[in-house]
C-alpha positions as CSV (number, residue, x, y, z in Angstrom):
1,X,138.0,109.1,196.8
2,X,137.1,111.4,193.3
3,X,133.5,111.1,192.6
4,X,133.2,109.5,189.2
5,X,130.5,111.9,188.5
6,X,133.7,114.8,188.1
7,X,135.6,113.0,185.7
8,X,134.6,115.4,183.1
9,X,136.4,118.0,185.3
10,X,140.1,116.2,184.4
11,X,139.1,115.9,180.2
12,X,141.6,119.2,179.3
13,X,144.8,117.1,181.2
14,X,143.4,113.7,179.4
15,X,143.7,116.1,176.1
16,X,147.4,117.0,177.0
17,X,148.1,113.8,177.8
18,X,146.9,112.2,174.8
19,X,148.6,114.8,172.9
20,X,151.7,114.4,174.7
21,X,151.8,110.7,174.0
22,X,151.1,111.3,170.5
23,X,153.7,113.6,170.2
24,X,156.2,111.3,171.7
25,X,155.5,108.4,169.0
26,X,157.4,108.0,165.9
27,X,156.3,106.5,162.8
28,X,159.4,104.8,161.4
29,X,160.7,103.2,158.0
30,X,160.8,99.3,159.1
31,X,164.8,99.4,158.7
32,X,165.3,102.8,161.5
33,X,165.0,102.4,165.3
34,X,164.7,104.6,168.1
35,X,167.9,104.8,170.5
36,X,166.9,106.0,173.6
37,X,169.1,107.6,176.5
38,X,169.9,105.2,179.3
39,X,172.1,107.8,181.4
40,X,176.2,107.2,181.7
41,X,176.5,107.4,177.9
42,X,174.8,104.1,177.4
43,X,171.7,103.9,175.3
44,X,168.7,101.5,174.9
45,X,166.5,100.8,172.0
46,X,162.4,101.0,171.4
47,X,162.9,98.1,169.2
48,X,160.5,95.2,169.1
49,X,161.3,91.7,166.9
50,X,157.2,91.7,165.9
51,X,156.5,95.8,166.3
52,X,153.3,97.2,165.3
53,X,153.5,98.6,161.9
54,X,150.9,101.2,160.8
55,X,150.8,102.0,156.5
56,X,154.5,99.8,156.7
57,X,156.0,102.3,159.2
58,X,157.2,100.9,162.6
59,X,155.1,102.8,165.7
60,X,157.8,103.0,168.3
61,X,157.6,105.4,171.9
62,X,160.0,107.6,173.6
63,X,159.6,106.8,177.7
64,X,156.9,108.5,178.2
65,X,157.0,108.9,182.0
66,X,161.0,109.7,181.4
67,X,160.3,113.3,179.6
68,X,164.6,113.7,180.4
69,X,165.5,110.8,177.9
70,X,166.4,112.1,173.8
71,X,165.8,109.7,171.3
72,X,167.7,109.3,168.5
73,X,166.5,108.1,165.6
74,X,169.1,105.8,163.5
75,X,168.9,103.6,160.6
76,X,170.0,99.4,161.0
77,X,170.9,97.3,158.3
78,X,174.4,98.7,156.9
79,X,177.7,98.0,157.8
80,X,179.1,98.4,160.3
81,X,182.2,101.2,160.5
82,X,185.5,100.9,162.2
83,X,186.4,101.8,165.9
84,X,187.7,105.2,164.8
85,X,184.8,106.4,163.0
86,X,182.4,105.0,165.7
87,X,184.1,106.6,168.5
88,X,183.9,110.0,166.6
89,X,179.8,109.1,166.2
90,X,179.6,108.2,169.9
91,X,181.2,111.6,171.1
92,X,179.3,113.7,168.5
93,X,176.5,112.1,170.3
94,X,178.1,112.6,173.8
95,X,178.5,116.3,173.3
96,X,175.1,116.9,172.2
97,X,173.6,114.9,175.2
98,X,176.2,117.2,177.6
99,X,174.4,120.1,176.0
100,X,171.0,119.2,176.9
101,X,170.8,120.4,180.8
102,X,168.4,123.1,180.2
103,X,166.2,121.1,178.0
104,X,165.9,118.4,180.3
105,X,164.9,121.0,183.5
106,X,162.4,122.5,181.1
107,X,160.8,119.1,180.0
108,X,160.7,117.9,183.5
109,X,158.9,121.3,185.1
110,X,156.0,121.2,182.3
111,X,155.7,117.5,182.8
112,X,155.0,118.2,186.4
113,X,152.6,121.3,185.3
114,X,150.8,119.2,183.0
115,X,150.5,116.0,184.6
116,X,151.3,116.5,188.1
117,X,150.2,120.4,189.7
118,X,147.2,120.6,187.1
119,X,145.2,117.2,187.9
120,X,146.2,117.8,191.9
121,X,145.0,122.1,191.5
122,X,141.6,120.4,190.0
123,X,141.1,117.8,193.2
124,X,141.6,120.3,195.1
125,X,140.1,123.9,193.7
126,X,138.2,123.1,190.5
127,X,138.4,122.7,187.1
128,X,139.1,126.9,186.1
129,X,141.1,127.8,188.9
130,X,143.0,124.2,188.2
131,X,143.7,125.7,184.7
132,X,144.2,129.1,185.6
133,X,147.0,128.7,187.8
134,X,148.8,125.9,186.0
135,X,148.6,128.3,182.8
136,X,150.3,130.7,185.1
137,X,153.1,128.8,185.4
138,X,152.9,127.0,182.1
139,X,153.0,129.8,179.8
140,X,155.9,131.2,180.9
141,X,157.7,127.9,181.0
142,X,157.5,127.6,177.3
143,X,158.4,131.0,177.0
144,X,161.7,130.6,178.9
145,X,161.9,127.0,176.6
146,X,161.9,129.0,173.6
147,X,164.3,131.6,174.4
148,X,166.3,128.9,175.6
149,X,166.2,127.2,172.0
150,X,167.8,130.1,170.5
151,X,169.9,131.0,173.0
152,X,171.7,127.3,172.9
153,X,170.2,126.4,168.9
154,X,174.5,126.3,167.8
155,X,175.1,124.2,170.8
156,X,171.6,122.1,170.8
157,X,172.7,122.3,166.4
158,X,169.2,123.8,165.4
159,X,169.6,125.6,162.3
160,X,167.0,128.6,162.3
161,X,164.0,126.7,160.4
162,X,164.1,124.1,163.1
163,X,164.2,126.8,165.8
164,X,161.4,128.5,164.4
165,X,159.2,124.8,164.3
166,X,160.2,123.8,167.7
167,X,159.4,127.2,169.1
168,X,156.0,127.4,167.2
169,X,154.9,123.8,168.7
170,X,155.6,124.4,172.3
171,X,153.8,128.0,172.0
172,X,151.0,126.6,170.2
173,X,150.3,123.5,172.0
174,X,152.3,124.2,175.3
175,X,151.4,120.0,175.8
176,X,154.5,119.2,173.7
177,X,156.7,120.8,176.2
178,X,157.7,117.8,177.8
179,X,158.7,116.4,174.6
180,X,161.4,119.1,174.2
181,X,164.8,116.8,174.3
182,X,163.3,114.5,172.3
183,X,162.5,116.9,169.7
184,X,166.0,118.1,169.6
185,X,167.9,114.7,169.9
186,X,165.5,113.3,167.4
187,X,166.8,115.6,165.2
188,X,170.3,114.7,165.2
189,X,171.7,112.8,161.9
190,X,173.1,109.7,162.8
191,X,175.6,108.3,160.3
192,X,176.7,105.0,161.7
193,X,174.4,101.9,162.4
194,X,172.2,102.3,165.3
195,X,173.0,98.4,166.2
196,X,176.7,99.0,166.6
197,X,175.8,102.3,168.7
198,X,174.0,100.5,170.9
199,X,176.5,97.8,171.1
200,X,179.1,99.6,171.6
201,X,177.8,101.7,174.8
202,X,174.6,99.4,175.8
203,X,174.6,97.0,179.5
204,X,175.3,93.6,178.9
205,X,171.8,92.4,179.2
206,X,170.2,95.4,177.1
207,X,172.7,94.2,174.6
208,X,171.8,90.2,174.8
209,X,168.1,91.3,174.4
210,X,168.2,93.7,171.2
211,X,170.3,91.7,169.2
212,X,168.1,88.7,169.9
213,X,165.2,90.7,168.5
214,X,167.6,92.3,166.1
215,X,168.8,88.8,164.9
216,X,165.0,87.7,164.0
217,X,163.4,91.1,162.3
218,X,167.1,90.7,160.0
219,X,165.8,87.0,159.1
220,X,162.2,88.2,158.5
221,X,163.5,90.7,156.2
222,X,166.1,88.2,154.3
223,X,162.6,85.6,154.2
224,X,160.8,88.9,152.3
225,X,163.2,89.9,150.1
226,X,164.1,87.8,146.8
227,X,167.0,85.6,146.5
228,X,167.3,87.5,143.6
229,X,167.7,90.4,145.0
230,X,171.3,92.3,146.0
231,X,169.6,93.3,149.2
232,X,169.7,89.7,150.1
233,X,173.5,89.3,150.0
234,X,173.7,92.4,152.2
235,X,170.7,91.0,154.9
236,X,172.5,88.0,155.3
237,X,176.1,90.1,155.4
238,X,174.3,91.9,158.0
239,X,172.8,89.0,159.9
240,X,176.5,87.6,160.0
241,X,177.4,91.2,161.6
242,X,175.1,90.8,164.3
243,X,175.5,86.9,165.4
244,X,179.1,87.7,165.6
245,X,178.2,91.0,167.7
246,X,176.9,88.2,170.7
């Protein structure tokens, strides 16, 4: 059993972890939602029908014990496109995620180093030889994650800028590692409405469940806005979209 008395001994992997999960949260306009990665093409959604807004910005999580899952952030609200255009969106999308095998290794070793080989090296040798062999292997994880960025940025679609950002995160604060195919996918512009993307490729229950939720965060939204307003019109369009979409 770990005498309570060392708990101070495990405070640098509470820091990473707490950083990690920071890192992994997304602030977003109330009308985006997270699309998350649910394996065989399909995605799920980080979408709540009361979510916790912070400043009017939707707090939303990647799966944080998942580090292999993108996100992808896309915007709900518009109309919906036709099967041609959306199959084109869903295999843009496929081909990115078919490029992301290396990213997903790489997330999944410093997850292990950070979460996994560091607290278990600190049970069992202390707190600095804990941190000096996890760093060991750490360091030059992130190192072989950076030259991976530029080696696959046309692939992974990072122009240089966002090479240079992602490669300067991981170095500085190796505890974003594990965040690495979120940080690419996240990236990705998504054109078409991330309601019909999910529709289109989610399980039947998934499905049932987000455009419940869906269904009463479009109603809030037409309750807010004035009857006034054009926005209305298109809410209710929208709503229309989505009860149909059941």
């Amino acid at each position: 059993m770990l005498d309570p008395t060392h708990g101070a001994d495990y405070t640098i992997w509470i820091v990473a972890a707490l950083l990690y999960v920071s890192d992994a949260a997304k602030l977003l306009p109330p009308r985006q939602l997270l699309l998350v990665e649910a394996g065989r093409g399909r995605f799920a959604a980080a979408f709540s029908a009361t979510p916790y807004t912070i400043a009017g910005r939707v707090l939303s999580f990647a799966p944080l014990l998942l580090p292999y899952r993108g996100v992808f952030v896309a915007s709900w609200g518009s109309a919906w496109t036709d099967g041609a255009r959306l199959r084109k969106a869903l295999e843009s999308i496929e081909r990115l995620r078919s490029s992301l095998g290396g990213a997903r290794v790489l997330g999944i070793l410093g997850f292990a180093l950070l979460f996994g080989v560091g607290p278990a090296l600190t049970l069992w040798l202390g707190t600095t030889a804990a941190i000096i062999y996890t760093a060991a292997a750490l360091y030059p994880t992130v190192l072989v994650a950076i030259a991976y960025l530029w080696w696959r940025r046309r692939a992974l679609r990072l122009t240089t800028g966002r090479s240079v950002g992602l490669s300067l995160e991981i170095l500085v604060c190796p505890a974003f590692l594990p965040n690495l195919v979120r940080k690419i996918t996240a990236l990705e512009s998504i054109q078409t409405d991330g309601a019909q993307l999910l529709v289109a490729t989610a399980a039947a229950d998934v499905k049932t469940e987000f455009l419940s939720r869906l269904e009463s965060r479009t109603e809030e939204l037409i309750e807010e806005t004035d009857p006034e307003d054009p926005a209305q019109a298109d809410l209710r369009a929208y709503l229309a979209t989505v009860r149909g979409a059941r």
